[in-house]
C-alpha positions as CSV (number, residue, x, y, z in Angstrom):
1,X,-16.9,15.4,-10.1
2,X,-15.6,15.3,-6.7
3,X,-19.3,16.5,-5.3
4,X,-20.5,13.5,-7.4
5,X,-18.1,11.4,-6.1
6,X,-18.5,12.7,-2.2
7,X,-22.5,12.1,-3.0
8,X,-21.5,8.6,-3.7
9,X,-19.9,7.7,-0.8
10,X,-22.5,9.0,1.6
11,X,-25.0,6.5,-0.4
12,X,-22.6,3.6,-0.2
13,X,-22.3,4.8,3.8
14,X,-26.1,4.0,4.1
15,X,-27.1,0.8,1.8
16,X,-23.9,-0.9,3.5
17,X,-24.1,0.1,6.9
18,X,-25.0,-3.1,8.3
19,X,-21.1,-4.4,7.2
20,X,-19.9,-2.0,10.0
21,X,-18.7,1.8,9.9
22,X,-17.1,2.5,7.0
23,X,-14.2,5.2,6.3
24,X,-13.1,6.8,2.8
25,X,-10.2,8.1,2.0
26,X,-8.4,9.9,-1.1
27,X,-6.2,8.3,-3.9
28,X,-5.4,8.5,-7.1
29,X,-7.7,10.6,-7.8
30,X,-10.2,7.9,-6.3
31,X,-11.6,6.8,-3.0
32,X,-11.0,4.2,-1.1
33,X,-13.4,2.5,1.5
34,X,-12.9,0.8,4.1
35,X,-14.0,-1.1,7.6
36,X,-11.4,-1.9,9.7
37,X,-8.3,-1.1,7.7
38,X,-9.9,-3.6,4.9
39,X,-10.5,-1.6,1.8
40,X,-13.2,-3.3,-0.2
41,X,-14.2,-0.7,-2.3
42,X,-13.9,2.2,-4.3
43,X,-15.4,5.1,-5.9
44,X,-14.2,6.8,-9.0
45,X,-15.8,9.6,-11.1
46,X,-19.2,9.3,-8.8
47,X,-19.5,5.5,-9.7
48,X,-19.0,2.5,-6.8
49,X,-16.5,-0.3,-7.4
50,X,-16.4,-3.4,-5.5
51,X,-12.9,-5.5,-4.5
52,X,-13.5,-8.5,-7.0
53,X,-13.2,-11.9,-5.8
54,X,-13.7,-15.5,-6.1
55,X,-16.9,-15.7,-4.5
56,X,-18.1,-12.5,-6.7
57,X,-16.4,-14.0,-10.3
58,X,-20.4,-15.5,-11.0
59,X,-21.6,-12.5,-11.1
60,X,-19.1,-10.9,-12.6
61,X,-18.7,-13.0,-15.4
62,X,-22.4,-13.1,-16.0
63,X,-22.9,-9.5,-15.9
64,X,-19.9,-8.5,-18.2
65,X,-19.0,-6.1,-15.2
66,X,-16.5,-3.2,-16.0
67,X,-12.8,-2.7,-13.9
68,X,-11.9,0.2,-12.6
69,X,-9.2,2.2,-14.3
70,X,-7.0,5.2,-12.4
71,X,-4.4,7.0,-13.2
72,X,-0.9,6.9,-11.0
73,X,2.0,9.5,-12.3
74,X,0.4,9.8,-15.4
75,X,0.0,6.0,-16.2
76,X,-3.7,4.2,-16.5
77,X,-4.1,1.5,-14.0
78,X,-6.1,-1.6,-14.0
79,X,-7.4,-2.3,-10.7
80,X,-9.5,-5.5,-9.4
81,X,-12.6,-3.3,-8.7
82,X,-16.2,-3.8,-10.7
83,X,-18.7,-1.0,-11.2
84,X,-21.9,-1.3,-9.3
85,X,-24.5,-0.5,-12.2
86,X,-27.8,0.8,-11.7
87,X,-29.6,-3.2,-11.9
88,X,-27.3,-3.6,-8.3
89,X,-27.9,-0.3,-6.8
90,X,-31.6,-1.3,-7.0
91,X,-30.7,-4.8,-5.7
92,X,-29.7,-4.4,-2.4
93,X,-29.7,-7.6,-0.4
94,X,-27.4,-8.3,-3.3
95,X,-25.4,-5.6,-3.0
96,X,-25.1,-6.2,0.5
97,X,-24.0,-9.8,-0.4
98,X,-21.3,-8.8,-2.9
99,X,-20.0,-6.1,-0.4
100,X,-19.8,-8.6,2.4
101,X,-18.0,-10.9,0.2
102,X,-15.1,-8.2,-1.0
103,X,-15.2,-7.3,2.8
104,X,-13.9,-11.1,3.8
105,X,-11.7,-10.9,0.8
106,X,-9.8,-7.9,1.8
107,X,-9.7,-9.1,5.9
108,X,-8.0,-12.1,4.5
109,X,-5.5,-10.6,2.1
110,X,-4.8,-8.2,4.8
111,X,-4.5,-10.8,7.5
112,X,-2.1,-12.4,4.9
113,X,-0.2,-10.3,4.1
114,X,0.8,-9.3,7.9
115,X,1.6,-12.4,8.5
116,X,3.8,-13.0,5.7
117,X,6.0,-9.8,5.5
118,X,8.6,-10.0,8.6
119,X,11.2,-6.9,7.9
120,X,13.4,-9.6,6.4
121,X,11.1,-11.1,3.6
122,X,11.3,-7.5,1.8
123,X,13.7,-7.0,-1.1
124,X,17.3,-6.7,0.1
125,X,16.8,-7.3,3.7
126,X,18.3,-10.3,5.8
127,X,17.3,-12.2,9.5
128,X,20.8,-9.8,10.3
129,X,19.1,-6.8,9.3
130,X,16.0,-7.3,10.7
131,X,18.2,-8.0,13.6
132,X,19.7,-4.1,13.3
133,X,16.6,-2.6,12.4
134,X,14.7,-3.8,15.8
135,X,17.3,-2.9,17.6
136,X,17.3,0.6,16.1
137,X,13.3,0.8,17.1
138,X,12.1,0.1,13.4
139,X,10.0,-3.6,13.8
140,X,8.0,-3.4,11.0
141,X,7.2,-2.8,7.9
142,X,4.8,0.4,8.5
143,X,7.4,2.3,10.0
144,X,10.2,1.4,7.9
145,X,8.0,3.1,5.7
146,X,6.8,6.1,7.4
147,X,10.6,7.0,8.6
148,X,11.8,6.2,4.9
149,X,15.1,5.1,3.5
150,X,17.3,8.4,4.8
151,X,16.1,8.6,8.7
152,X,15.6,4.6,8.9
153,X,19.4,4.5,7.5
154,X,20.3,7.4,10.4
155,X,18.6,5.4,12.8
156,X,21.0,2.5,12.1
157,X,24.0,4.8,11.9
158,X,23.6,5.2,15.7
159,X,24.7,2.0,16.0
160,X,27.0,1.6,13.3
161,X,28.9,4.8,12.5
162,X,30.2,3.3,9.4
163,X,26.7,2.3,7.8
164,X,27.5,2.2,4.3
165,X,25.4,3.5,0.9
166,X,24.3,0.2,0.4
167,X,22.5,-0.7,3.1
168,X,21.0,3.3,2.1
169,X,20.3,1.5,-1.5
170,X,19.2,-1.4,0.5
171,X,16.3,0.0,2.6
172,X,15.3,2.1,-0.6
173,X,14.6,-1.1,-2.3
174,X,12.9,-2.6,0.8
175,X,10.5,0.1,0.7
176,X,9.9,0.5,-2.8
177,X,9.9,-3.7,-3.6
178,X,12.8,-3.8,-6.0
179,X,16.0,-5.3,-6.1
180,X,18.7,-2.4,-4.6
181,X,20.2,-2.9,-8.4
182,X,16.8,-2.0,-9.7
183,X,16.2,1.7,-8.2
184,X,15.7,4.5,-10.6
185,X,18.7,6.6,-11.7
186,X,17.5,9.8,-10.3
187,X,16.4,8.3,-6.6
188,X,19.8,6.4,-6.3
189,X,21.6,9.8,-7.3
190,X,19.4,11.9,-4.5
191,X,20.2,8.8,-2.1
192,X,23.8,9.6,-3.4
193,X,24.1,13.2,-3.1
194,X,22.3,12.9,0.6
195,X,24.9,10.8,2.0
196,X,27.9,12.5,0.3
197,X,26.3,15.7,2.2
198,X,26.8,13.8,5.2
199,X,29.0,14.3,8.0
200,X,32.4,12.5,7.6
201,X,32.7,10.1,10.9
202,X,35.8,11.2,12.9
203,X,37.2,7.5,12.6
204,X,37.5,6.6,8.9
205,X,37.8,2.8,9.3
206,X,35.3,2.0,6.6
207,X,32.0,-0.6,7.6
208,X,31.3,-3.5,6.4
209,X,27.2,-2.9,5.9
């Protein structure tokens, strides 16, 4: 399958080169592809999907098109991706449209959505603790993420020596988009075990983060 999927790709490569170079990469079992950092399509099981949209809804709608389904942690999920059936494959200024308009789609959301999420529009985090967390060399939200809860929380610590679990709790949510009260039992009990392993600071005046 993943020969038939690789096969795939290389196709989609070549009918939509003129939209630019494009760049796949692995997930869920899936494929993503993208130009630019704008992923506006997939393949799955050797089959393309396209990004649906408004501009593509005619077609879709007319066509009866089929979503793409993966599976994450053992869990089917519904993503807003069509099949490209063998009627389109055989189309291909049409294909070219469709792709060009799940292309713009995804540049927008993604232009969007950088716009919209400052450090402090995430779950759990204030203008304050955006403050802190520039100051400790995290400005956004890719490398609050790539660092993760434990070493962005250390990161603060060298400012703060009496960082609290909370504001642990806290960045754990901000990653994960939940409420701090919403984190799974076992990840708030290996956030609670990791800072209980912790050093005890030589002054023991507790902090108010």
């Amino acid at each position: 399958m993943k020969k038939i999927s690789y096969e795939r790709i290389y196709a989609s490569q070549e009918y939509l080169s003129p939209l630019g170079e494009i760049h796949h990469r692995a997930l869920f079992g899936g494929y993503t592809l993208a130009i630019d950092e704008a992923v506006f399509a997939m393949v799955a099981n050797g089959e393309l999907y396209l990004r649906a949209c408004e501009q593509s809804a005619p077609y879709c709608v007319k066509h009866a098109s089929s979503y793409l389904t993966l599976v994450k942690r053992g869990r089917p999920i519904l993503l807003n991706y069509y099949r490209v059936d063998d009627g389109l494959w055989q189309d291909r200024s049409q294909l070219l449209q469709l792709s060009s308009f799940a292309l713009e789609a995804a540049r927008e959301d993604r232009y969007q959505r950088h716009q919209r999420l400052r450090l402090k529009d995430l779950p759990n985090l204030t203008f304050q603790i955006e403050v802190l967390l520039c100051e400790a060399g995290i400005t956004s939200e890719a490398i609050l993420r790539t660092l993760g809860a434990e070493e962005s929380w250390l990161k603060l610590r060298a400012n703060n020596k009496h960082l609290s679990i909370k504001m642990l709790f806290a960045l754990e949510g901000a990653i994960e988009g939940l409420h701090q009260a919403a984190l799974p039992t076992g990840r708030r009990r290996e956030l609670t075990e990791w800072f209980n392993a912790l050093p005890v600071p030589t002054d023991s005046h507790s902090g108010s983060q």
